[in-house]
Backbone atoms as SQL, in Angstrom:
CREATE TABLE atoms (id INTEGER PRIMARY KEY, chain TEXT, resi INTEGER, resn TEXT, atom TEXT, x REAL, y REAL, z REAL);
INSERT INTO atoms VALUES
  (1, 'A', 1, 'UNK', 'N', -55.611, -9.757, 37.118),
  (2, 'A', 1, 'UNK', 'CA', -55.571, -10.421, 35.839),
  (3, 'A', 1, 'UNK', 'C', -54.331, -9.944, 35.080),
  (4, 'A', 2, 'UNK', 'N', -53.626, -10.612, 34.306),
  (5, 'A', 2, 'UNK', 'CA', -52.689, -10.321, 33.539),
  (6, 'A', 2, 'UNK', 'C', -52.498, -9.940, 32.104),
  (7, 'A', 3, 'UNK', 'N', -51.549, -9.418, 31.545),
  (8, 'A', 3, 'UNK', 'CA', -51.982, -8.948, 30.053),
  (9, 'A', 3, 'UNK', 'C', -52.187, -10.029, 29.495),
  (10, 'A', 4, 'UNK', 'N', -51.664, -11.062, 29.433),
  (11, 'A', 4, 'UNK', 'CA', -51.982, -12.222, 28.207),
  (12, 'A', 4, 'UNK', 'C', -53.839, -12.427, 29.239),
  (13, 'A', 5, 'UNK', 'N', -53.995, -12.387, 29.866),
  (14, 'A', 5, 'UNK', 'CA', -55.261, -12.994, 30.232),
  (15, 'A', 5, 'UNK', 'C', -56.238, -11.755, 29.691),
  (16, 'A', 6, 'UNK', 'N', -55.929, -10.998, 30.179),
  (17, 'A', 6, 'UNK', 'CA', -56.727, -9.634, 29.298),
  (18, 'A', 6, 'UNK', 'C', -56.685, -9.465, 28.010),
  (19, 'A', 7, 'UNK', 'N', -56.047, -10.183, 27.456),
  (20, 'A', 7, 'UNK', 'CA', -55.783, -9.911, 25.947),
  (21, 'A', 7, 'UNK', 'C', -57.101, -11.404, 25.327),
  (22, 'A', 8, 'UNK', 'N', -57.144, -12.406, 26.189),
  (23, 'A', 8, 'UNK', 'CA', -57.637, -12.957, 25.704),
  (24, 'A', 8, 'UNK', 'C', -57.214, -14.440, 25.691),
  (25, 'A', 9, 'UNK', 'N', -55.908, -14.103, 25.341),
  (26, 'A', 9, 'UNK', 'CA', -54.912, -15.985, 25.875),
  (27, 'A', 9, 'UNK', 'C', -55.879, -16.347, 26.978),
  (28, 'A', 10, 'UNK', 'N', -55.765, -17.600, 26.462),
  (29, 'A', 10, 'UNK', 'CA', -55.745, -18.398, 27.377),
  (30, 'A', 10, 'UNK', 'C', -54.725, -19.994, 27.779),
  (31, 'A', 11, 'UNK', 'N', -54.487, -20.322, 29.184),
  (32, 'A', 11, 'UNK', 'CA', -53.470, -21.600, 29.222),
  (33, 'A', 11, 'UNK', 'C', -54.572, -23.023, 29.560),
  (34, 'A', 12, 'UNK', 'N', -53.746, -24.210, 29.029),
  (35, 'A', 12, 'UNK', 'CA', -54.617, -24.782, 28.960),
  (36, 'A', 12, 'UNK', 'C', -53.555, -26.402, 29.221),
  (37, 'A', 13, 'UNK', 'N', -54.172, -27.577, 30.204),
  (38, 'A', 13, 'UNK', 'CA', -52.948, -28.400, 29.785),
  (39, 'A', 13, 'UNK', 'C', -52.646, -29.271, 29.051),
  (40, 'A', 14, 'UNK', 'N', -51.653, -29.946, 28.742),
  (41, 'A', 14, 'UNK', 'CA', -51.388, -30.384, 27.491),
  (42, 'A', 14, 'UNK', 'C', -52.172, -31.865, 27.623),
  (43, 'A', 15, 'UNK', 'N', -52.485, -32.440, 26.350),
  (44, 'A', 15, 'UNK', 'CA', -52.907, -33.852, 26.613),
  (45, 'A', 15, 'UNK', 'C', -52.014, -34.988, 26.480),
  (46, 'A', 16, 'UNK', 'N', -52.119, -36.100, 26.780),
  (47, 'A', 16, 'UNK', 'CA', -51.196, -37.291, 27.020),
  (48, 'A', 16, 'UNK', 'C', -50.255, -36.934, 25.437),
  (49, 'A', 17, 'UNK', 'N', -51.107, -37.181, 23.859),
  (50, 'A', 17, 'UNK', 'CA', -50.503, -37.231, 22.992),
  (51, 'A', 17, 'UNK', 'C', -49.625, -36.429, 22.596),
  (52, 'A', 18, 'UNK', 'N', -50.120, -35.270, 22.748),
  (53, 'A', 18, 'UNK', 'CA', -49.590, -33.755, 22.640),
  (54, 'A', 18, 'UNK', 'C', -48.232, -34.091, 23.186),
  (55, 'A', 19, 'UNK', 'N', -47.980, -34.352, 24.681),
  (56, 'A', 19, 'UNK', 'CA', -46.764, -34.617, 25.487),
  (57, 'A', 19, 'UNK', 'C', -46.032, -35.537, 25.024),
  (58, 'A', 20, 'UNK', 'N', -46.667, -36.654, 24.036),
  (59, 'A', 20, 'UNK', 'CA', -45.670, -37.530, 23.629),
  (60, 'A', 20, 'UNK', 'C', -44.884, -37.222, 22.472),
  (61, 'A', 21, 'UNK', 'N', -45.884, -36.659, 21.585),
  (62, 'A', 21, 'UNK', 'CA', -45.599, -35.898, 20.368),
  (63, 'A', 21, 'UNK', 'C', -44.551, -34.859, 20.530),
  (64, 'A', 22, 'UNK', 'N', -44.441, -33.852, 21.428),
  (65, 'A', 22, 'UNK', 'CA', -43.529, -32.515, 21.978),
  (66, 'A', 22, 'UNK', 'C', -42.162, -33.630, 22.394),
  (67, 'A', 23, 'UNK', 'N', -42.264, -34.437, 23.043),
  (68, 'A', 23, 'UNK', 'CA', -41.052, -35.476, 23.372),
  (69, 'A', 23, 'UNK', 'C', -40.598, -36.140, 22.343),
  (70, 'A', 24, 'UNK', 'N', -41.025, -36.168, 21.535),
  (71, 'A', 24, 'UNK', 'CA', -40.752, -37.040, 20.367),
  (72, 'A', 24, 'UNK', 'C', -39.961, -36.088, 19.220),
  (73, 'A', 25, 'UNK', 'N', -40.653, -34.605, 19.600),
  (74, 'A', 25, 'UNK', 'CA', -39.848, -33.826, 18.218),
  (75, 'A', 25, 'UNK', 'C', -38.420, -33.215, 19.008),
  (76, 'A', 26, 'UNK', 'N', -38.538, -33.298, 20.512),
  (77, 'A', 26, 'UNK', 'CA', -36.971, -32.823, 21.174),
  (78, 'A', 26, 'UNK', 'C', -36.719, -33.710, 20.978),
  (79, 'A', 27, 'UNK', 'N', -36.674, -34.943, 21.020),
  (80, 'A', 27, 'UNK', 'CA', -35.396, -36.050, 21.218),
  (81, 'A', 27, 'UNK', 'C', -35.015, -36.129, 19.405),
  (82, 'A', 28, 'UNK', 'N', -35.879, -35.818, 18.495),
  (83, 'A', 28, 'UNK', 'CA', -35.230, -35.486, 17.059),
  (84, 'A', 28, 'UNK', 'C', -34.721, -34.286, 16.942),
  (85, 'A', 29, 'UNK', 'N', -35.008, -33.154, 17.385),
  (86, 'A', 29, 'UNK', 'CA', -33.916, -32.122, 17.269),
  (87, 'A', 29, 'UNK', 'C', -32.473, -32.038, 18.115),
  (88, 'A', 30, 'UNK', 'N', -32.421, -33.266, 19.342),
  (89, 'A', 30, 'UNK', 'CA', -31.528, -32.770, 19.769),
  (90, 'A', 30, 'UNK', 'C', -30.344, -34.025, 19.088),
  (91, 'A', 31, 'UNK', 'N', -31.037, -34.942, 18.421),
  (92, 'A', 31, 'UNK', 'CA', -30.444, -35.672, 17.625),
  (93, 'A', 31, 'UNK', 'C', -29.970, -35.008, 16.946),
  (94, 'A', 32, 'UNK', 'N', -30.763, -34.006, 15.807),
  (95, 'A', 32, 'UNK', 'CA', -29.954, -33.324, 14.776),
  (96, 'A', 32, 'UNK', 'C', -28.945, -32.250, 15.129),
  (97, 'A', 33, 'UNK', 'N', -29.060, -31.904, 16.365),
  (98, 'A', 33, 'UNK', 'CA', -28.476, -30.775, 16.528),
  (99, 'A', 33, 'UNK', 'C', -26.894, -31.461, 16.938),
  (100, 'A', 34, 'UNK', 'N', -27.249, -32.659, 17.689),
  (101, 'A', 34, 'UNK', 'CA', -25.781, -33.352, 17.642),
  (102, 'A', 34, 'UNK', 'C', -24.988, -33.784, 16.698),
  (103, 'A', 35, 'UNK', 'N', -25.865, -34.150, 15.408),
  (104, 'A', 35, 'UNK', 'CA', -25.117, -34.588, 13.826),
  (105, 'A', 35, 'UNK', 'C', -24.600, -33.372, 13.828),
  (106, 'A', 36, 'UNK', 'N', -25.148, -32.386, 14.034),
  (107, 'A', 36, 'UNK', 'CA', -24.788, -30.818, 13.061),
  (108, 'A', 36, 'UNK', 'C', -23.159, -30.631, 13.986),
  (109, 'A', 37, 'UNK', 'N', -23.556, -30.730, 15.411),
  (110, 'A', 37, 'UNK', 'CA', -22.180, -30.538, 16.368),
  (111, 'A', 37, 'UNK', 'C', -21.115, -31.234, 15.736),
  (112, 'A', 38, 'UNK', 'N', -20.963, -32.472, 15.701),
  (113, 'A', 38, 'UNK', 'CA', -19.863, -33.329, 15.394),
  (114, 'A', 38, 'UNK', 'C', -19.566, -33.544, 13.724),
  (115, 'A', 39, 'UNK', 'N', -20.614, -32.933, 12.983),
  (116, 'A', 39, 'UNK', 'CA', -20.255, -32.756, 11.724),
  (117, 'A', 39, 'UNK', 'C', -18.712, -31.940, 11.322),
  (118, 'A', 40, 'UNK', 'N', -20.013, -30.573, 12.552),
  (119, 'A', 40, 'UNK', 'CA', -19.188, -29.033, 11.955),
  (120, 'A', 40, 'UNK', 'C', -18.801, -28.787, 13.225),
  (121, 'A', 41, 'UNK', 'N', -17.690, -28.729, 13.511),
  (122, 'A', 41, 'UNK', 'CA', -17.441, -27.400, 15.073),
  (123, 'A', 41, 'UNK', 'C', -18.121, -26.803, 14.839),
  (124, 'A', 42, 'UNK', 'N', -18.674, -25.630, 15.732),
  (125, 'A', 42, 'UNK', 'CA', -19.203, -24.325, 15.653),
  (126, 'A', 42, 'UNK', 'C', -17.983, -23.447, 15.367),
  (127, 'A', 43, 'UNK', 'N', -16.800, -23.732, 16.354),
  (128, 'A', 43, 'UNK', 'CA', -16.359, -22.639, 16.617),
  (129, 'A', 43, 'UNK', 'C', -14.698, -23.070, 16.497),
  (130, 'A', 44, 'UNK', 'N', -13.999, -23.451, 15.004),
  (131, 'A', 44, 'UNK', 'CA', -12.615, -24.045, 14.545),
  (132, 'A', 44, 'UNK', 'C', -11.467, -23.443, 15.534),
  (133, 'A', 45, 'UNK', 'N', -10.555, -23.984, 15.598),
  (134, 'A', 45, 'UNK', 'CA', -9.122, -22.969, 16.358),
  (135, 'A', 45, 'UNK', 'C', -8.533, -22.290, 15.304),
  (136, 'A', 46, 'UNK', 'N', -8.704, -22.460, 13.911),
  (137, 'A', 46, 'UNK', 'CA', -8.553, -21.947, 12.975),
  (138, 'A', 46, 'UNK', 'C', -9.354, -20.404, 13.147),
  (139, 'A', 47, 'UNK', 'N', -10.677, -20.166, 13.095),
  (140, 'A', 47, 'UNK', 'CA', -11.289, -19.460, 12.896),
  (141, 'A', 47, 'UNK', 'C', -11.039, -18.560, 14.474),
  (142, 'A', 48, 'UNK', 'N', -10.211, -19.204, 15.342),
  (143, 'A', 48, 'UNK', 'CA', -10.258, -18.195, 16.676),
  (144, 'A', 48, 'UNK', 'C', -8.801, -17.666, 16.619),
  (145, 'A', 49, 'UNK', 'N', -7.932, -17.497, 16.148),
  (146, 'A', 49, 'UNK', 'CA', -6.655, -16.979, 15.909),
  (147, 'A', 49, 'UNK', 'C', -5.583, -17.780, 16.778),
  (148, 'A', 50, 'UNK', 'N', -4.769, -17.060, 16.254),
  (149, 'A', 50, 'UNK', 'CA', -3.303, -17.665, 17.401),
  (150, 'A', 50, 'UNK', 'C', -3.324, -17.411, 18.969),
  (151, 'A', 51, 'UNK', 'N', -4.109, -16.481, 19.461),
  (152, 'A', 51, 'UNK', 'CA', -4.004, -16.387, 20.791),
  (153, 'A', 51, 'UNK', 'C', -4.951, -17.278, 21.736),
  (154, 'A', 52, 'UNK', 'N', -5.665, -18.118, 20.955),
  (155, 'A', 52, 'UNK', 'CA', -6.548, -19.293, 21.183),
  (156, 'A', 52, 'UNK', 'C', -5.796, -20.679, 21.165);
């Protein structure tokens, strides 16, 4: 037996909605996370010096 099982966790599998719902909030974060990319660089050539 394992610690999470000894501890009490338990796993369990997901249901149809659950799975649609979990798919539904990645394909909106990875939306936002792409506005945020092409908004802002992360990482400017400005902000990495001249040897960049």
């Amino acid at each position: 037996m394992g610690k999470k099982q000894s501890a009490g966790d338990t796993t369990r599998q997901a249901t149809a909605p659950e799975v649609k719902k979990l798919h539904s909030e990645s394909a909106a974060l990875k939306e936002a996370v792409a506005d945020l990319i092409l908004e802002k660089p992360i990482a400017q050539k400005s902000m990495l010096g001249p040897s960049h």
